[in-house]
N, C-alpha and C positions, 0 to 999 in steps of 0.2 A: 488579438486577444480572445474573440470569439473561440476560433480553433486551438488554441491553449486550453479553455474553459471543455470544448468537445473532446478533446485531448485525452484529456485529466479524467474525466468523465469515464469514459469508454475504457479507459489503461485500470481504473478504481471499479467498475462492473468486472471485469474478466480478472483480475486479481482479486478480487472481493466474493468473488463464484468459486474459485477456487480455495479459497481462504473458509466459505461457509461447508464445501466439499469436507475439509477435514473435520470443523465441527463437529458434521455430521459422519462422518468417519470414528472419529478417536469418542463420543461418547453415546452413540445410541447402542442396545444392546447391554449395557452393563449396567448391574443391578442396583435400583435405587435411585436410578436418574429416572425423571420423567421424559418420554418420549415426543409428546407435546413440546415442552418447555425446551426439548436440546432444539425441535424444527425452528423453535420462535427464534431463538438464539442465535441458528442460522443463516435465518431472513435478515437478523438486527443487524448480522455481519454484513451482509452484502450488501444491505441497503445503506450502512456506515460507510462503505469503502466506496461503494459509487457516488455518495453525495457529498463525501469530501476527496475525491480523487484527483479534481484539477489541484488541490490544495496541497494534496502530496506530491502532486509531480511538480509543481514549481518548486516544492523545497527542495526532491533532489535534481531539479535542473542546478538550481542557485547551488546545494551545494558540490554537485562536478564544478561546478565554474568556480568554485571557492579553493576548492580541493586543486584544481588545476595553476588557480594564482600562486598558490602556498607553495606547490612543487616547485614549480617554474624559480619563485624567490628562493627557495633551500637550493637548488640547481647552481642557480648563480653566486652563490655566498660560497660552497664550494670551490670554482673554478678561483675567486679571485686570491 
């Protein structure tokens, strides 16, 4: 569980880095936005994405395994 929790973590820092990247990409520089306020914004993402990122990666563990049951049964309702 521990390495799930470091997992999630770590997968939600470097997607959350990237995620505040384009923040700061798609609105600094254009007029009328404050520059301050897009960095804050940026911080808010990444620090969002890492502090709930074990949380996201169990939901898409659970749903591949959902998504994999679902196949598997439309697969065989097929054949029969």
């Amino acid at each position: 569980m521990t390495a799930l929790l470091w997992a999630g973590t770590m997968l939600g820092a470097v997607v959350g880095f990237f995620h505040a990247l384009q923040v700061l990409q798609s609105r600094m520089g254009r007029p009328g936005l404050d520059p301050v306020k897009t960095i804050w914004q940026a911080v808010w993402t990444w620090g969002l994405w890492t502090l709930f990122g074990a949380y996201v990666l169990t939901f898409w563990i659970l749903g591949l395994i959902c998504f994999g049951i679902s196949r598997a049964l439309r697969s065989g309702r097929g054949a029969a």
